[in-house]
C-alpha positions in Angstrom: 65.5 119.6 75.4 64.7 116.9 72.8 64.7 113.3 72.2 67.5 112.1 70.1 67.0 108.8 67.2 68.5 106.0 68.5 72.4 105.7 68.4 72.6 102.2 67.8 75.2 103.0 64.7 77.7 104.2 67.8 77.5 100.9 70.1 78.6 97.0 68.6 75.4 95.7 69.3 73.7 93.0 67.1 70.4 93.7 65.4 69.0 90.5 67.4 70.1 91.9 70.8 67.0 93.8 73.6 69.7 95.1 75.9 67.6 97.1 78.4 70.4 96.5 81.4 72.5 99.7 81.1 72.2 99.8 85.0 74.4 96.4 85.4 76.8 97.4 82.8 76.4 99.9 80.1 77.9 98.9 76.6 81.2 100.7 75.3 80.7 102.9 71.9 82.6 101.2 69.4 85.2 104.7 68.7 86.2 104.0 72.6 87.0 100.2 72.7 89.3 101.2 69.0 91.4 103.8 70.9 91.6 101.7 73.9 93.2 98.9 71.7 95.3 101.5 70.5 96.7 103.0 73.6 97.1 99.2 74.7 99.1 98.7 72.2 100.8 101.5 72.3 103.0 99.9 75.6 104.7 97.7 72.8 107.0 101.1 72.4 107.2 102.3 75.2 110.2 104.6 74.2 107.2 106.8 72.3 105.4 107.5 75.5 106.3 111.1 76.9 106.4 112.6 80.3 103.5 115.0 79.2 101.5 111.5 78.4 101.1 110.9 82.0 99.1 113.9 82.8 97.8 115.3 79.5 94.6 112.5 78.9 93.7 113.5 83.0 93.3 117.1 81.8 91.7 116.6 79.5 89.3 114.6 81.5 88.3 117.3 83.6 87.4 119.7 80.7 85.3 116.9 79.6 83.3 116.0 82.4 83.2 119.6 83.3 81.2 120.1 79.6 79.0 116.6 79.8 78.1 117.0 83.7 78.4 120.6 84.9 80.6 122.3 87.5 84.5 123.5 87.6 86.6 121.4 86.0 89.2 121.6 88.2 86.9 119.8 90.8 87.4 116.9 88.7 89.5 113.7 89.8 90.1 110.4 87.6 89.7 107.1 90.3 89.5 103.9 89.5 85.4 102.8 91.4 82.8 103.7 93.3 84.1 102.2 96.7 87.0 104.0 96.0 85.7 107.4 96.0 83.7 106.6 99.3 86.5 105.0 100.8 88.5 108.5 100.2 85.9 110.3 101.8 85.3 107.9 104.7 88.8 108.7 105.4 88.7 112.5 105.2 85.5 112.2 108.0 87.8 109.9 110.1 88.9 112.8 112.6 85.5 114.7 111.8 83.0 112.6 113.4 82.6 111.1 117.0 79.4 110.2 119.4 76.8 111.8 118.8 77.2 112.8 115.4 75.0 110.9 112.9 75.8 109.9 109.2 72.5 109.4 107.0 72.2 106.3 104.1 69.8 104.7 102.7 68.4 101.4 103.4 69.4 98.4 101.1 72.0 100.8 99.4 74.1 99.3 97.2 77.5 97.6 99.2 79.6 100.6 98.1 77.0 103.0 99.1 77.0 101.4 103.0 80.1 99.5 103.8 82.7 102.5 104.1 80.2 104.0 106.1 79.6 101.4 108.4 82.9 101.5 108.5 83.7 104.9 109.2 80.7 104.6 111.8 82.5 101.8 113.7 85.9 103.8 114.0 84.6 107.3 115.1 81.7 106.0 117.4 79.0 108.1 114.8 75.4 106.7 114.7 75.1 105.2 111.7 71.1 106.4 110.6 69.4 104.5 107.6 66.8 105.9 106.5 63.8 102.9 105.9 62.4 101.8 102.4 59.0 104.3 101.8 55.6 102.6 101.6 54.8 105.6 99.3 58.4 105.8 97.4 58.6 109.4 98.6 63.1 108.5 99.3 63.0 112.8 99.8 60.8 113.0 102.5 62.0 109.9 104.2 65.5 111.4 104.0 64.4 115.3 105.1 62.6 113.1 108.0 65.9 111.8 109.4 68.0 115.1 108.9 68.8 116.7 112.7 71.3 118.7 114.1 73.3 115.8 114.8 73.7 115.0 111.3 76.9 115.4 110.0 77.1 113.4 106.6 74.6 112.9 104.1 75.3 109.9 102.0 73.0 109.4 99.1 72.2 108.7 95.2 70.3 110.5 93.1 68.0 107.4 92.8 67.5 104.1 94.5 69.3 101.2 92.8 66.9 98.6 92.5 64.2 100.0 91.0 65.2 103.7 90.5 62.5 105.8 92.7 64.2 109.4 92.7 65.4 111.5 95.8 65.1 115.5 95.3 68.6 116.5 95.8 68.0 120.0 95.6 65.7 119.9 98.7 67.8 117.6 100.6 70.6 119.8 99.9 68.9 122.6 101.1 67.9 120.8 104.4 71.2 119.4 104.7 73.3 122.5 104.7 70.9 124.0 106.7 72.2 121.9 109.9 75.8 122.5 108.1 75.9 118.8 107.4 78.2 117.7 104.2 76.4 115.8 101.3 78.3 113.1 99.6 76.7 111.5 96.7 77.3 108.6 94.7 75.4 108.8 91.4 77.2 105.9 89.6 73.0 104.7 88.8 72.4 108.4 87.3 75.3 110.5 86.5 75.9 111.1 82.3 71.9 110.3 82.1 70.0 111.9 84.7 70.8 115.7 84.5 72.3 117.4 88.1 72.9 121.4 88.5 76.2 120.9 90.4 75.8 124.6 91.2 72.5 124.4 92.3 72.7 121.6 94.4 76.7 122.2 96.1 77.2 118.7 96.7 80.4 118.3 98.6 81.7 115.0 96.9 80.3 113.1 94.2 81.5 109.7 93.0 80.4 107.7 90.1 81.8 104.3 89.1 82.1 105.0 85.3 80.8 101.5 83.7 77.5 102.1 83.7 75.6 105.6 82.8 79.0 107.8 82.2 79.6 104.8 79.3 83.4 104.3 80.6 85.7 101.2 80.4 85.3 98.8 83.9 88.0 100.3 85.8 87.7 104.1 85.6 85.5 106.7 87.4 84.7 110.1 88.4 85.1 112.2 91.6 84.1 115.2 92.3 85.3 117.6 95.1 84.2 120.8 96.5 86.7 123.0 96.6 86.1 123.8 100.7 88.0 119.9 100.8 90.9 120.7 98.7 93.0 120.2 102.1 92.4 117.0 103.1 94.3 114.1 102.9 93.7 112.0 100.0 93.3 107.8 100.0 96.9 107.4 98.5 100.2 109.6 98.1 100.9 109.3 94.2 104.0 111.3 93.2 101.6 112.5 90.2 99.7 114.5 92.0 102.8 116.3 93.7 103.8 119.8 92.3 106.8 119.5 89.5 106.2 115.9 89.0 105.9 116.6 85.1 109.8 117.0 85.5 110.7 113.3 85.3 114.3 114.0 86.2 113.6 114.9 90.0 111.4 112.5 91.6 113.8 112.2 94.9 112.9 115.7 95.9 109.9 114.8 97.5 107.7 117.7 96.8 105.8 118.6 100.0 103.0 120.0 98.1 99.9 119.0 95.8 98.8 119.8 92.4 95.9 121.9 92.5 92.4 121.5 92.5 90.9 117.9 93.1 94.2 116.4 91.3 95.3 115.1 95.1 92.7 112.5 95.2 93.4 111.2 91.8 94.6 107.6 92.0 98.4 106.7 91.1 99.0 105.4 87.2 95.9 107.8 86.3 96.5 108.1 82.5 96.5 104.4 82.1 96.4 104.4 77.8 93.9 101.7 77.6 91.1 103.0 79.7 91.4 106.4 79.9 91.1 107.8 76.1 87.9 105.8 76.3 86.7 107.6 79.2 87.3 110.5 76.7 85.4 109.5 73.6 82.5 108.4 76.4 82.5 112.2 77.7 82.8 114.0 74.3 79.5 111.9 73.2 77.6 112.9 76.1 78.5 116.4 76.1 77.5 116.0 72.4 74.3 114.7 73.2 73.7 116.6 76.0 72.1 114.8 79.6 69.4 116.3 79.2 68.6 114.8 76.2 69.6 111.6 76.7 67.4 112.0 80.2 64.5 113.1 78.0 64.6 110.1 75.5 65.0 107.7 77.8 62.0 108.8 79.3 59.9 108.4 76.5 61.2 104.6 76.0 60.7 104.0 79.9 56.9 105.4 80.0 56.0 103.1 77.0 57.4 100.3 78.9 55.9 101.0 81.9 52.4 101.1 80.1 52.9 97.2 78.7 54.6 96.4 82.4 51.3 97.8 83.8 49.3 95.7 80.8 50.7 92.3 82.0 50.4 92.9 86.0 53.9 94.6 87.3 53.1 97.7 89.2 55.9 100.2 88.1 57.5 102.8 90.5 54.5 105.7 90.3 55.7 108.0 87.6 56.2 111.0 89.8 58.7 109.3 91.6 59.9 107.9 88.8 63.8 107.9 87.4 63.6 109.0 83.5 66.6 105.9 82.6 65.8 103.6 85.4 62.5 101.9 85.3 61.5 99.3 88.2 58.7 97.6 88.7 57.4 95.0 91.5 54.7 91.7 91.2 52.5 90.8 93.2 52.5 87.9 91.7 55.7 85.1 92.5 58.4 85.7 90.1 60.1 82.6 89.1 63.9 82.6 90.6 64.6 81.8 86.1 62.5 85.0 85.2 65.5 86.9 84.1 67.3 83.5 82.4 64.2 83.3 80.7 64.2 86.6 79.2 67.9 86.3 78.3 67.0 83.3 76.2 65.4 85.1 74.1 68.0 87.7 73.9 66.1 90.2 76.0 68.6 91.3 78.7 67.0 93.2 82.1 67.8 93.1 85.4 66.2 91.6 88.7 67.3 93.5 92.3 65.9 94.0 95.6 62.6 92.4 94.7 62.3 94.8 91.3 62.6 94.0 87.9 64.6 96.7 86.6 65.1 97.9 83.1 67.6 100.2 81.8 68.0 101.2 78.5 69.9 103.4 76.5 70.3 105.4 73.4 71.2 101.8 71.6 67.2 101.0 71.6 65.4 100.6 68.7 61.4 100.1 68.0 62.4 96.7 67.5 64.4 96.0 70.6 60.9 97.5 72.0 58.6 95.2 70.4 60.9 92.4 71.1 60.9 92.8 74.9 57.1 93.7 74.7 56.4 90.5 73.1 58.4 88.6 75.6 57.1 90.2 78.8 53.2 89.5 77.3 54.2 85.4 77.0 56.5 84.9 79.8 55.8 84.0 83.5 
C-alpha cells in the first residue's frame, strides 16, 4: 500500500479546474481519448481492419481487468452499461424465482440498481425486499437484517451512491450463501478504486458501467460472471460469441454453441475501435497503479476534506462507514437548490444527490485543487 503524487500530467485537465465529481463522470487520460481518435479513424479504411480485429481488443480486455481488479479472466465480458448487465441477469433469474422467493436492494438505489429488479419482481411474482436507509449508516447490518431463507438474490453495491456509506461484502457474502442465495453486485460507484477480493467475496455477477471509477469512454463496461452461470442464456444472440465465428467465411452455419467462459454475455459489435482501446489504456493504468493505492490516496484527500466539511457545519458520513473515494456529507442547515451552480462558478465541480453533497475525486487532485475548493466551501452558502 501507498499513496501515489497526483497524476494530473495523465488527464487534460486545466490548472484552473477543482474537479472533485469523479462519481458523475470520471475524466478520460489523455493516451485513451488519442487512441480512440485513432481507432475512429481507422473506419476511413476499412479494408485494413482484419477478422482477428474483432475479437483480439476483447481479449485482451479480460487479461486486463483480470490484472487491475482481480479474479479469472475468462469471467470477464465487455457490455456496453450498467442497466445492461442487470438487465442480463434479471433475465437469467426469470425462470428462477416465483412467490415466495425474495430479492434484496437497497433503498433509493440508483435507477439501474432497482428497475430491472422491479421488473424481474413483477414477472415471477418474487417479493421485492428493500432494505430501509440506516439511522446509524451501518448498510451491512441493515442488509444481514433482511437476509432469510426466502432470499434468493442479493442485489447490491459496494457503497451507497449518494453519499458513499460502505456495505461489508465479505460478510454479506457470507450470510448470503449461507441461505444459498446468489449475490449480484453492481460496483459502477467503486470498482477500479475501491479494492474487492473477487475470491474472497465469490460474487456471482458483477457489473460496472465503466465511465466513472474504471476511467472508460461513456459506452463501455464490465461484467463479470461466475463460472456456476456459464449456462445460461445471455441478453442477446451475437454471432461473436458463437464458436468458429473468427472464420469470417462461414457465418450461415449457425454454430449451436458458445465461446467459452463469460464471452456469451458479451454484447454484439464488442471491439468497437473507438471505445474499446480506451478501455485498454484505462485498465493498464490501474493495474499500474494498483486499487489499492489509488483507494489509499484517495483516502488521504477525502479525510482532509472531511475535516474542513466538518469546520464549516456539514456532518460527513462517520469515517468508519466511510468509502475511501466517495465522500458525502449532509446539512442541517437548508442548502440552497444553486449550491452546486455556485460552486461550479468558481470552477469547483462536486455533486449534490439524495440530500448529500458528494465529492469524488481522483488521482488528477492537486494541493491547489484542495485549497481551491476549501476556500470556496468556507465563503459559500
Amino acid at each position: 500500500m501507498a499513496s501515489l503524487e497526483s497524476q494530473r500530467h495523465l488527464f487534460d485537465i486545466p490548472p484552473e479546474i477543482a474537479y472533485f465529481n469523479c462519481a458523475y463522470n470520471a475524466p478520460l487520460l489523455v493516451e485513451a481519448g488519442e487512441v480512440m481518435v485513432e481507432g475512429a479513424l481507422s473506419k476511413c479504411r476499412p479494408w485494413q481492419r482484419k477478422p482477428k480485429d474483432f475479437f483480439d481488443d476483447a481479449e485482451q480486455f479480460r487479461k486486463l481487468a483480470a490484472r487491475a481488479l482481480g479474479g479469472n479472466s475468462e469471467c470477464f465480458a465487455v457490455i456496453p452499461s450498467a442497466s445492461y448487465g442487470t438487465s442480463m441477469v434479471a433475465r437469467i433469474f426469470e425462470d428462477k424465482l416465483g412467490r415466495g422467493d425474495e430479492i434484496i436492494v437497497l433503498e433509493k438505489a440508483f435507477p439501474s440498481e432497482y428497475l430491472p429488479w422491479q421488473r424481474l419482481s413483477q414477472v415471477t411474482g418474487a417479493k421485492l425486499v428493500v432494505v430501509e436507509i440506516p439511522s446509524d449508516f451501518n448498510w451491512t447490518q441493515a442488509v444481514l437484517d433482511r437476509i432469510t431463507q426466502q432470499t434468493k438474490l442479493v442485489a447490491i453495491p459496494n457503497c451507497h451512491w449518494t453519499n458513499g456509506a460502505i456495505l461489508d461484502l465479505m460478510i454479506i457474502s457470507e450470510a448470503t450463501h449461507s441461505v444459498e442465495a446468489c449475490l449480484s453486485l453492481e460496483l459502477t460507484q467503486s470498482l477500479g478504486a475501491l479494492p474487492l477480493d473477487i475470491d474472497q467475496v465469490r460474487p456471482d455477477f458483477v457489473i460496472a458501467a465503466g465511465y466513472k471509477w474504471l476511467l472508460f469512454p461513456y459506452g463501455l463496461s464490465l461484467f463479470y460472471v461466475d463460472p456456476s452461470w456459464y449456462g445460461e442464456r445471455p441478453l442477446e444472440e451475437t454471432w461473436l460469441s458463437r464458436e468458429g465465428a473468427k472464420v469470417f467465411e462461414t457465418p450461415l452455419d449457425y454454430a449451436a454453441n458458445y465461446q467459452s467462459g463469460a464471452r456469451r454475455f458479451e454484447m454484439g459489435q464488442k471491439s468497437i475501435p473507438s471505445l474499446l482501446p480506451g478501455g485498454l489504456v484505462a485498465l493498464q493504468q490501474l493495474g499500474d497503479w494498483s486499487v489499492v493505492n489509488i483507494a489509499d490516496t484517495l483516502e488521504e484527500i477525502n479525510d482532509k476534506i472531511a475535516q474542513v466539511l466538518e469546520e464549516v457545519g456539514w456532518t460527513p458520513v462517520p469515517k468508519q462507514y466511510r468509502s475511501p473515494h466517495l465522500l458525502g456529507a449532509s446539512s442541517e442547515r437548508r442548502v440552497s437548490k444553486d449550491f452546486v451552480e455556485k460552486l461550479a462558478a468558481q470552477n469547483v465541480f462536486v455533486s449534490y444527490r439524495g440530500g448529500s453533497l458528494r465529492i469524488t475525486p481522483h488521482l488528477h487532485i492537486n494541493e491547489q485543487d484542495l485549497e481551491q475548493l476549501f476556500k470556496v466551501l468556507k465563503n459559500v452558502e
